[in-house]
N, CA, C and O of each residue as an XYZ file, in Angstrom:
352
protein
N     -14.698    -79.287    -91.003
C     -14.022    -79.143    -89.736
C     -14.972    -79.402    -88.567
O     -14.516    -79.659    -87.453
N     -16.297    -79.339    -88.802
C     -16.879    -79.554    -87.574
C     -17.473    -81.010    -87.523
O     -18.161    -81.394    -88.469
N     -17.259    -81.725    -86.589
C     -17.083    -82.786    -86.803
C     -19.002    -83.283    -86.667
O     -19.281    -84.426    -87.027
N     -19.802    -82.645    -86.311
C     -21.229    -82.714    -86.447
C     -21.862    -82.956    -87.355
O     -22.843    -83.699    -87.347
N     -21.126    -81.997    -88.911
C     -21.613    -81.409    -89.579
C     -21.960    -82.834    -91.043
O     -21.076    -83.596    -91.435
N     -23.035    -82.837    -91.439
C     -23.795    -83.683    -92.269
C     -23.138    -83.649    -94.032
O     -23.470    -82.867    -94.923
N     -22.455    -84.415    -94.077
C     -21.475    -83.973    -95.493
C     -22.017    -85.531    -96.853
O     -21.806    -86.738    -96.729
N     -22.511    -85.005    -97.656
C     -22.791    -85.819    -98.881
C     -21.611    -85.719    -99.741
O     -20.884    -84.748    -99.529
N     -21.310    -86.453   -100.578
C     -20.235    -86.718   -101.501
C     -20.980    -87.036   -102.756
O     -21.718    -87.972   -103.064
N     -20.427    -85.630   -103.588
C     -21.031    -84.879   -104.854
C     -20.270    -85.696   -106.185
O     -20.995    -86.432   -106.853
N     -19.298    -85.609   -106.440
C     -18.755    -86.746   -107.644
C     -19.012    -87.791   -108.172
O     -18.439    -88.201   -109.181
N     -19.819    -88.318   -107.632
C     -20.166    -89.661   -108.136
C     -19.602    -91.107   -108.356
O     -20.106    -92.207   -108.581
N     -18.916    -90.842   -108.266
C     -17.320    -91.933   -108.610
C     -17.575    -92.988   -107.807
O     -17.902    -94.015   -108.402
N     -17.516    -93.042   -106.494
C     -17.569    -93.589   -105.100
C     -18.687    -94.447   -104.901
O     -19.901    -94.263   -104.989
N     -17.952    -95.472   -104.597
C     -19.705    -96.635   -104.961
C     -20.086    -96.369   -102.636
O     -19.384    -95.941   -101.720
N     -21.244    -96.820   -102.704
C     -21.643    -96.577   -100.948
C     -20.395    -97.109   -100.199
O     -19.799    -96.280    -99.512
N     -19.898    -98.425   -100.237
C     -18.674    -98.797    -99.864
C     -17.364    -97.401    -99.099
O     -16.932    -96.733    -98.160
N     -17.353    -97.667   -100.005
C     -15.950    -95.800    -99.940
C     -16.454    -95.141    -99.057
O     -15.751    -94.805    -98.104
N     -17.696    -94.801    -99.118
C     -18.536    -93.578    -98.775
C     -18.590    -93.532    -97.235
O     -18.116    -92.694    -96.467
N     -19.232    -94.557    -97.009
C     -19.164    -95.462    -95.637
C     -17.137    -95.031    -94.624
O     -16.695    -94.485    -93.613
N     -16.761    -95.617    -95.603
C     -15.120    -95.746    -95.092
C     -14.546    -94.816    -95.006
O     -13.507    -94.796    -94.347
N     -15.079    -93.588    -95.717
C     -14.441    -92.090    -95.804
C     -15.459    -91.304    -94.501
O     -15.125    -90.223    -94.017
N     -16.582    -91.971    -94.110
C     -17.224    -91.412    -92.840
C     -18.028    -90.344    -93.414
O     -17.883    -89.234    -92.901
N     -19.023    -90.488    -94.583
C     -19.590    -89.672    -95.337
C     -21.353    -89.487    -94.464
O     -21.574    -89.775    -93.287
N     -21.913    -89.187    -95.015
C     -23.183    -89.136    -94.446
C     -23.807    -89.422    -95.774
O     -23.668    -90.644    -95.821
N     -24.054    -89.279    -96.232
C     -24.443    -89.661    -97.488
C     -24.470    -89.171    -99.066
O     -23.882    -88.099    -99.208
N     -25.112    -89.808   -100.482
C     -23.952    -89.171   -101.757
C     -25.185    -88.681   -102.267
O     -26.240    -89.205   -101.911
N     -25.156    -87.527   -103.235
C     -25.920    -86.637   -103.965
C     -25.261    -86.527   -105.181
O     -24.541    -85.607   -105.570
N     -25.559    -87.496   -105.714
C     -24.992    -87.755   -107.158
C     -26.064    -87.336   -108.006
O     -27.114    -87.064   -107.424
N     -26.035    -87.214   -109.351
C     -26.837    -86.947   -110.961
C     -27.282    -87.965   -110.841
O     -26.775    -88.863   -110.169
N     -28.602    -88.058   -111.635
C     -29.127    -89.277   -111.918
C     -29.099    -90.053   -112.480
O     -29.519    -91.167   -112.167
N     -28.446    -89.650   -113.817
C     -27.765    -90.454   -114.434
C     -26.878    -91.737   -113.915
O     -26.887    -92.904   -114.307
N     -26.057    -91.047   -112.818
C     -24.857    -92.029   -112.228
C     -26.193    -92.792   -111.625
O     -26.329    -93.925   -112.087
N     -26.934    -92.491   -110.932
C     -28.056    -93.420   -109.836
C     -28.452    -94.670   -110.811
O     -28.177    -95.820   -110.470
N     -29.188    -94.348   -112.185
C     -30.019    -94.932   -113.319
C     -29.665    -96.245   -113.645
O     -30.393    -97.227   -113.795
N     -28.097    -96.102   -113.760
C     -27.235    -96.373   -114.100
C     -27.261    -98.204   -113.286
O     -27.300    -99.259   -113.918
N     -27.220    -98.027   -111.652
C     -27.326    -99.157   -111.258
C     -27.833    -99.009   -109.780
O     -27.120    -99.102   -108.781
N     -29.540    -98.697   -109.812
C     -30.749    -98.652   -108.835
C     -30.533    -99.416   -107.603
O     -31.126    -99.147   -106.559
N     -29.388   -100.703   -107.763
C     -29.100   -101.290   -106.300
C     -28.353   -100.592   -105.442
O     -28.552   -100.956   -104.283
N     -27.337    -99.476   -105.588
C     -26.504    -98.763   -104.803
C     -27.553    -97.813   -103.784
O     -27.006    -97.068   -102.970
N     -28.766    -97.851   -103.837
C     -29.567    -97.365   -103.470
C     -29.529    -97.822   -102.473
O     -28.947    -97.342   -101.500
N     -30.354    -99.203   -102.521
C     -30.427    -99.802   -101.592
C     -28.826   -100.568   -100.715
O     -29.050   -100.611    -99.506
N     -27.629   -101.034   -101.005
C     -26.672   -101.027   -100.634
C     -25.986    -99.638   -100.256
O     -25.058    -99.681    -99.449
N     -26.386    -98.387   -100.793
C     -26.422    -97.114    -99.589
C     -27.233    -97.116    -98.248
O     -26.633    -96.823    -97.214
N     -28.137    -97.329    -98.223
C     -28.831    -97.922    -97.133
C     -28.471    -98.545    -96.117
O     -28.500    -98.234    -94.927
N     -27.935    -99.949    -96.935
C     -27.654   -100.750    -95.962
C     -26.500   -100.871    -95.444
O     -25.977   -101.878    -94.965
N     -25.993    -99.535    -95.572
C     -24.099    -99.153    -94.759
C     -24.845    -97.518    -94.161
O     -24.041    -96.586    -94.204
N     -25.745    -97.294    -93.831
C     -26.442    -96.413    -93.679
C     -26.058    -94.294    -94.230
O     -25.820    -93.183    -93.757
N     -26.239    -94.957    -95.349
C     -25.666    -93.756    -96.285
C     -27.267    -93.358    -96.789
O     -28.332    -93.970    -96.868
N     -26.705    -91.727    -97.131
C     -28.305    -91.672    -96.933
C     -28.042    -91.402    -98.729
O     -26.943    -91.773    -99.141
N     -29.086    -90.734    -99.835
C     -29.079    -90.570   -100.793
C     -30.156    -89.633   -101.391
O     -31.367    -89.849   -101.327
N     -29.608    -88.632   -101.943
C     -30.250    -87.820   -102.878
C     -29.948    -87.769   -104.137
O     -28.768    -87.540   -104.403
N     -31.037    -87.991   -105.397
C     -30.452    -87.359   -106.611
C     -31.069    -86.469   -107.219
O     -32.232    -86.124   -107.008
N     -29.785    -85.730   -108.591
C     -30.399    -84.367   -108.447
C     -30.620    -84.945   -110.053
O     -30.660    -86.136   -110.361
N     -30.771    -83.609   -111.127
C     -31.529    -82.984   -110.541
C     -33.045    -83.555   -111.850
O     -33.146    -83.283   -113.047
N     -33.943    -84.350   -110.992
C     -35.080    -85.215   -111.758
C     -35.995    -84.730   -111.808
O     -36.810    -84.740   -110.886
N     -36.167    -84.100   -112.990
C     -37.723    -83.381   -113.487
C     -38.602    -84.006   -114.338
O     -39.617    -83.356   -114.585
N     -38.501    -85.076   -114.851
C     -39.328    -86.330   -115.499
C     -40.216    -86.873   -114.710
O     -39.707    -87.063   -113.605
N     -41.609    -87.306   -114.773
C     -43.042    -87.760   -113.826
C     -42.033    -89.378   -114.080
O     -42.117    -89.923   -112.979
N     -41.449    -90.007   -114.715
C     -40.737    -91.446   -115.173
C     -40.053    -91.640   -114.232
O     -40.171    -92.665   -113.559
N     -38.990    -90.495   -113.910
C     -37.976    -90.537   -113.556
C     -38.085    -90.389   -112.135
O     -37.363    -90.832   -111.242
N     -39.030    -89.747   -112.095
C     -39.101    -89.091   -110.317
C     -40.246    -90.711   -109.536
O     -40.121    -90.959   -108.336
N     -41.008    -91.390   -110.227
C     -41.765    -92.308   -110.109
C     -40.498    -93.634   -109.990
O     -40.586    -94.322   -108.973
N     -39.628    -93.906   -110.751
C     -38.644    -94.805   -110.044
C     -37.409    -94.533   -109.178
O     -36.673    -95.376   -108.666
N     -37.328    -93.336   -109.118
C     -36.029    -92.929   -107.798
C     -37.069    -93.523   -106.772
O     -36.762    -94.421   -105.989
N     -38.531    -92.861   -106.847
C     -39.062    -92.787   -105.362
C     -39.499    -94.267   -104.842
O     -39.596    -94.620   -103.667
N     -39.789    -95.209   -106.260
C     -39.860    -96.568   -106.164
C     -38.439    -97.479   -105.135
O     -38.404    -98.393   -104.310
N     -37.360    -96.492   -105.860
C     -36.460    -97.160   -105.214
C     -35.668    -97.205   -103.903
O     -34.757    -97.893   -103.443
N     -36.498    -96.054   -103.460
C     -36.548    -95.443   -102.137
C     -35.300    -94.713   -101.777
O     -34.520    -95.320   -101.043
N     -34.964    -93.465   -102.184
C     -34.440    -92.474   -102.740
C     -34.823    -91.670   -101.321
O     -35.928    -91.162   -101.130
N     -34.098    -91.653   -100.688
C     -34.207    -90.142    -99.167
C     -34.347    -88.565    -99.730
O     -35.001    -87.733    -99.101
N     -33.706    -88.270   -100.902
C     -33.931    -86.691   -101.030
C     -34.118    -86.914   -102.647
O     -33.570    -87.793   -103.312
N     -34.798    -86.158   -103.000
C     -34.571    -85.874   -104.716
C     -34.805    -84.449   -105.239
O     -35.891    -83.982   -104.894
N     -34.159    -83.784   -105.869
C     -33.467    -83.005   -106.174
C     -33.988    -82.314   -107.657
O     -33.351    -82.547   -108.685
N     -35.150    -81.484   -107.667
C     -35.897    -81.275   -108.915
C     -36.325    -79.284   -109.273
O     -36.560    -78.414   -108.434
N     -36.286    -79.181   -110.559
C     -37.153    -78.136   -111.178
C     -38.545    -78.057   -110.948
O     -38.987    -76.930   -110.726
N     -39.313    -78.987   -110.952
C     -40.375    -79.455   -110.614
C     -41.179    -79.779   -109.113
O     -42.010    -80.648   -108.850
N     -40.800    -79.111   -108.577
C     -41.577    -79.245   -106.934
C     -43.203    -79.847   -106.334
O     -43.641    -80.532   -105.409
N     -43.633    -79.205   -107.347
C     -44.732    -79.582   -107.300
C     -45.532    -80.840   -107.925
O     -46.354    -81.479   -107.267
N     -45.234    -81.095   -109.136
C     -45.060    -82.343   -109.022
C     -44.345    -83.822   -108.502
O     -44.781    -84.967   -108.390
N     -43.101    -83.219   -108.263
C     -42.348    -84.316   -106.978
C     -43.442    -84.462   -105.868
O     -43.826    -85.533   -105.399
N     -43.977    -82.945   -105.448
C     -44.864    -83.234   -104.249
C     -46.315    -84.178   -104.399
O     -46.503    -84.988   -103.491
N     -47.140    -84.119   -105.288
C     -47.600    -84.857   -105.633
C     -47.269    -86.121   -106.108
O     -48.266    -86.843   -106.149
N     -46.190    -86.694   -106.504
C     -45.533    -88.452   -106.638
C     -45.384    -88.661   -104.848
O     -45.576    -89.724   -104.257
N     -45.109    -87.732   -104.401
C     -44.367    -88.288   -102.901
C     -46.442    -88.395   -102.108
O     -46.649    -89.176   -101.179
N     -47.557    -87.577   -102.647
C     -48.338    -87.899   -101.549
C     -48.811    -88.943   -102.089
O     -49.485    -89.595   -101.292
N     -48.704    -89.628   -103.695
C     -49.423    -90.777   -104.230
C     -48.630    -91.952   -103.750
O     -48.774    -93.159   -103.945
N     -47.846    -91.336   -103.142
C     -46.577    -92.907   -102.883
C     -46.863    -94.381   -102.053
O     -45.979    -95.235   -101.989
């Protein structure tokens, strides 16, 4: 209701397209759905959708979200995310 307010779209379903058209701010999908096809990343981007995925506790896994330039990521692991993000 408040029209300010910063809203991600959790389901996954919704390719950036939709996301964009529904007036989203950006999607926080599993990583799985992300893995799946690494360009929506960047075509989130470029409709200016922002992107987080959850939830990546793998040094593999957290090393190509951040490759792929991934705005939030979403982990058990903090401290090592923090360390991939200062080697970045």
């Amino acid at each position: 209701m408040d029209p300010y307010a910063k809203v991600a779209y959790l389901n996954g379903e919704k390719s950036p397209a939709q996301l964009k058209a529904d007036k989203m701010w950006g999607f926080d999908y599993q990583f799985g759905v992300v893995s799946k096809d690494l360009n929506m990343i960047k075509d989130a981007h470029s409709k200016g959708i922002t992107v987080n995925v959850w939830t990546v506790n793998k040094p593999e896994q957290m090393d190509e979200f951040l490759a792929a330039g991934v705005d939030f990521l979403t982990t058990d692991e903090p401290e090592l995310a923090l360390e991939k993000v200062k080697n970045k």
